[in-house]
N, C-alpha and C positions, 0 to 999 in steps of 0.2 A: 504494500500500500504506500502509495506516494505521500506525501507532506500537505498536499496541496487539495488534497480532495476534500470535499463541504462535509466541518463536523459533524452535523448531526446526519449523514451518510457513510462515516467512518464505521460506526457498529451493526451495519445495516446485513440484515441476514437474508441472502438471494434465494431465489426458486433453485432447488438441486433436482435436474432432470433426470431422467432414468438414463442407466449407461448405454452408450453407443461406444463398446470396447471395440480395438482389433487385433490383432495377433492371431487370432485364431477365429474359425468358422461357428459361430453358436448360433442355436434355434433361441430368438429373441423376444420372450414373453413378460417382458418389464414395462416395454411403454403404451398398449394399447394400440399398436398401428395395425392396422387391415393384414392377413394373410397374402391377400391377394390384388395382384395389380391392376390397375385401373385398364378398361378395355382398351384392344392395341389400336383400335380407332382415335383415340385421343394422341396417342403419338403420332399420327399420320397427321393430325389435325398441326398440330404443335408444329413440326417440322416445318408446314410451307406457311409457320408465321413466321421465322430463326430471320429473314431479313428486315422482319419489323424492329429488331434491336435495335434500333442505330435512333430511333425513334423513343420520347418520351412515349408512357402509356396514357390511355384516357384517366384525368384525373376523378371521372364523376362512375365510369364502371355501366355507362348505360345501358347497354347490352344485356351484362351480366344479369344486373339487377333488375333489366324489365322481366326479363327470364326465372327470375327466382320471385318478383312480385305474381306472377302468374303459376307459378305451383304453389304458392301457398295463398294465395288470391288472398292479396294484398296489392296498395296501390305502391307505384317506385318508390315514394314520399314517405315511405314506411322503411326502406332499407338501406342500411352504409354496408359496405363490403371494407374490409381490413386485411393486414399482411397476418394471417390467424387470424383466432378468436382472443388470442392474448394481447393483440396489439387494445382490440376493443374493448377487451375487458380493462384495462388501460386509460382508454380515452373515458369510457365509463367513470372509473374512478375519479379521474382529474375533474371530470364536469359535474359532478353531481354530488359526491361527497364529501363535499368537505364540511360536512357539520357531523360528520361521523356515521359509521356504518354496522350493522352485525350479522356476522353468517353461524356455521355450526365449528365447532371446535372440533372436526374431524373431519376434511374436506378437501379439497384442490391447493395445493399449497401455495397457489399463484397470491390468492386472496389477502392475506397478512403481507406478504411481499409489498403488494401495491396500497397499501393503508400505510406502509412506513416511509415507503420510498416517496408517499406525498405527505406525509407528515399529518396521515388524518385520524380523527382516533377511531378505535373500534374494541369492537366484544365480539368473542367465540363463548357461544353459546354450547353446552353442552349436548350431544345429544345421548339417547336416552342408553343405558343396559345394554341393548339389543340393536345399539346402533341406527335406531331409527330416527327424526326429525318428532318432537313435540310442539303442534303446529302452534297453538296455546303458548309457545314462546317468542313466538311472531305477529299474533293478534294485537293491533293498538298498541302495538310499540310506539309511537311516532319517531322513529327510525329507518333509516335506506336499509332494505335488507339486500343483500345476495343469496344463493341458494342455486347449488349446483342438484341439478333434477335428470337423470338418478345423479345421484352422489357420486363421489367420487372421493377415496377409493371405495365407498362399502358396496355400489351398484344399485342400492335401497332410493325405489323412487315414491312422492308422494301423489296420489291421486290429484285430477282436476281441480275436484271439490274444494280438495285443503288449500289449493293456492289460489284458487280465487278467494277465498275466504280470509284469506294472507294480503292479497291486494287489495281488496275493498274496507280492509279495516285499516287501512294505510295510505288513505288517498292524498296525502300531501307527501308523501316519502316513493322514494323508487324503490320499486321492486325488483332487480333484477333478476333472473332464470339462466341458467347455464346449462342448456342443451345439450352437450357437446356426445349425449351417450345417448339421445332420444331413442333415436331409431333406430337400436336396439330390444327393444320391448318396454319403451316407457310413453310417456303420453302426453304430447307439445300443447303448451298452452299459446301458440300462437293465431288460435282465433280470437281469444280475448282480448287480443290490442284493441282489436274493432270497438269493445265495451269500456276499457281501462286506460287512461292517459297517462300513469303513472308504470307501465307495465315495461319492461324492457326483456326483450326474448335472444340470446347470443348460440350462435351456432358455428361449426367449423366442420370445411371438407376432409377434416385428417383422418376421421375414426370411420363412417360407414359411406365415402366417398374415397379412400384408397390414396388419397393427395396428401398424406402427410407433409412430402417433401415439397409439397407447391407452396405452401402457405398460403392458408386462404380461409377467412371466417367471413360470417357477414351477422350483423344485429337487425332484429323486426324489434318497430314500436312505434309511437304516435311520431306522425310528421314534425313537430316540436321538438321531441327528446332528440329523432335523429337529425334534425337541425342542429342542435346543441353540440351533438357526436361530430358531426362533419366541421364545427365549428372546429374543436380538438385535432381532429385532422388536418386543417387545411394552416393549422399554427403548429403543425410539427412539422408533418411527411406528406403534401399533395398525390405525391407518386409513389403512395405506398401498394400498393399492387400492378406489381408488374406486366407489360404485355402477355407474354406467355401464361401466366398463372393467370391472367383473366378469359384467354380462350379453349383454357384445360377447365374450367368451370363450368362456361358455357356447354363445352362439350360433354362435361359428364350430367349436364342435366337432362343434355338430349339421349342418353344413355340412361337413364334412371333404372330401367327396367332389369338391367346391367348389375346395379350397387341394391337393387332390391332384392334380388336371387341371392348376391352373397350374403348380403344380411341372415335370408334366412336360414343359409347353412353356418353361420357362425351360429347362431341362435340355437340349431339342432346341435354345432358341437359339444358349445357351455354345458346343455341340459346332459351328452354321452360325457364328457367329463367331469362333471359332478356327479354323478353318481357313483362312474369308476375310483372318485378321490374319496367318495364320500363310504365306499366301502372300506378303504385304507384308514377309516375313522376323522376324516375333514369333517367339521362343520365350516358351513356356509353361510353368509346372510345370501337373502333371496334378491341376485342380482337379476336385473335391468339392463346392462349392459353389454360390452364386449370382454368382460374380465370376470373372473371368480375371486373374492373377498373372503378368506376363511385363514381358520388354523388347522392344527395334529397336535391333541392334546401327546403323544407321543415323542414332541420335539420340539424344539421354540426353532421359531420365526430364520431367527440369526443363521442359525445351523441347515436349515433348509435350502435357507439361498445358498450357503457357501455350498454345500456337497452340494446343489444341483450346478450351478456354478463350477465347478470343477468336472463335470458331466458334461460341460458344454451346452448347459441351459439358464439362459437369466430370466429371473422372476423379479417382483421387486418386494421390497421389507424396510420397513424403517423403526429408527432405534427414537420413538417416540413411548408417551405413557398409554398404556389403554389398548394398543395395536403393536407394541413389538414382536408380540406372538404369531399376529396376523401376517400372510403373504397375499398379495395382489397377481394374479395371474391371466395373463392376456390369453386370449383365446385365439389361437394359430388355428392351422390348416389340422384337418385328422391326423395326418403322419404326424405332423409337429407334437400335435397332443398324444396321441401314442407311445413316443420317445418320453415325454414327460412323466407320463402315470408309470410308465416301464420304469423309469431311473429312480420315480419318489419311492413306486413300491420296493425297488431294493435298497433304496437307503433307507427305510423304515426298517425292513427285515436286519438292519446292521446293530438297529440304537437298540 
């Protein structure tokens, strides 16, 4: 750390991403990315844009966003597109919280990152025993909440009901929803912008669109709030999504059918892999996602990653209170998952 950097950013404790090691070949089920590659038609698409490079990108995304305003029929004046969903969740932060915020104390570790890095305050809310959200902790707060739906890491999503019921008792406060696992088997509250001014809905192409590496999120919400957003934007990075990550968007929307098929074989893997973990004695919460959230009362946490890790398999685990026992596990391809339940069940047979 240099001399020279703003004190109150000297103790500042960053997002630690899941590993992207190399040295060696591992099946990578630490950070949630798709099994599978985005259809080969998108790189044919990409290709004959390679001489658009020389060229800034559109800074307003029109395309994209008339395109994503009509699958979720919504008008344009409802959507910003971002470099991720982190940049927006970001621009979020900066615009809207600064009278402070609260989410769950077991959650996206993005969240506390971006309340310190803007110096704004906040509360982690506990959630309950079983890892669920007690919505009754959100009711008339008069407080911005966020709230990643499902969760992350537990995959625990809350119904409809409970979040409209979150945003209507909160009608001077934002609400914001963090998508980013929906369409996996949980259930977007982005028809409610229509009803909700207060409502902010953030999504990203990385998890059941195969683009991790594109970078690409976009936010639904009232014409105002993403007013607000674009304002954010347009005082940092104009050009934050690039040519190409803007016509690999469009493309996979025209492909949907494409990212829906694999949805729902990841879907059937989680359910063949949890059962197979679950007879090596896993519990589970009842994930929403593209990930399994559990333990083996048989071994902690720590010990799992490293022997599976040494197997040539990353999972992830953090040395936190409440969850160090717990491992987060992405859900790959069947082979992938196969190799896994094969290596965990021999290293349980060890301990």
């Amino acid at each position: 750390m240099s001399k020279f950097i703003a004190s109150r950013l000297a103790s500042l404790d960053t997002y630690v991403p899941g590993e992207q090691p190399t040295g060696m070949e591992y099946i990578k089920l630490n950070t949630n990315e798709s099994p599978f590659p985005p259809p080969a038609v998108i790189a044919d698409i990409v290709a004959g844009e390679v001489e658009k490079l020389k060229l800034y990108p559109n800074t307003d995304g029109k395309k994209l966003i008339n395109k994503l305003a009509k699958l979720y029929d919504v008008q344009p004046e409802n959507i910003i597109i971002g470099n991720g969903s982190d940049e927006l969740l970001a621009f979020a932060f900066l615009a809207f919280f600064e009278n402070g915020v609260i989410f769950p104390d077991i959650t996206y570790g993005f969240y506390p990152v971006y309340a310190k890095l803007y110096d704004i305050p906040y509360q982690e809310i506990p959630l309950q025993d079983d890892f669920t959200i007690n919505i009754q902790d959100y009711i008339n707060t008069s407080k911005n909440i966020v709230i990643a739906n499902p969760n992350a890491p537990t995959g625990i999503s809350l119904e409809l009901d409970d979040i409209e019921k979150i945003v209507t008792s909160n009608p001077d406060y934002i609400v914001m929803i963090d998508e980013a696992y929906v369409d996996f088997g949980g259930t977007s509250v982005i028809p409610l912008i229509k009803k909700y001014d207060n409502l902010l809905v953030i999504h990203t192409y990385s998890k059941s669109r195969s683009l991790a590496g594109a970078r690409l999120g976009y936010a639904i919400g009232s014409a105002p709030i993403i007013e607000d957003m674009n304002k954010m934007k347009y005082s940092f990075n104009p050009y934050n999504v690039n040519n190409l990550t803007q016509v690999m968007g469009e493309a996979a929307l025209d492909n949907e059918e494409y990212f829906v098929k694999k949805r729902k074989e990841i879907i059937k893997t989680r359910k063949y892999t949890q059962k197979h973990l679950e007879d090596t004695g896993f519990v589970f919460t009842d994930s929403h996602a593209n990930f399994l959230f559990g333990k083996n009362p048989k071994i902690t946490g720590f010990e799992l990653y490293s022997k599976l890790k040494e197997k040539g398999i990353l999972i992830r685990q953090w040395n936190k209170p409440r969850i160090s026992d717990h491992v987060r596990i992405t859900i790959g391809s069947e082979e992938q998952m196969n190799a896994l339940i094969k290596a965990t069940k021999e290293i349980l047979y060890e301990v």
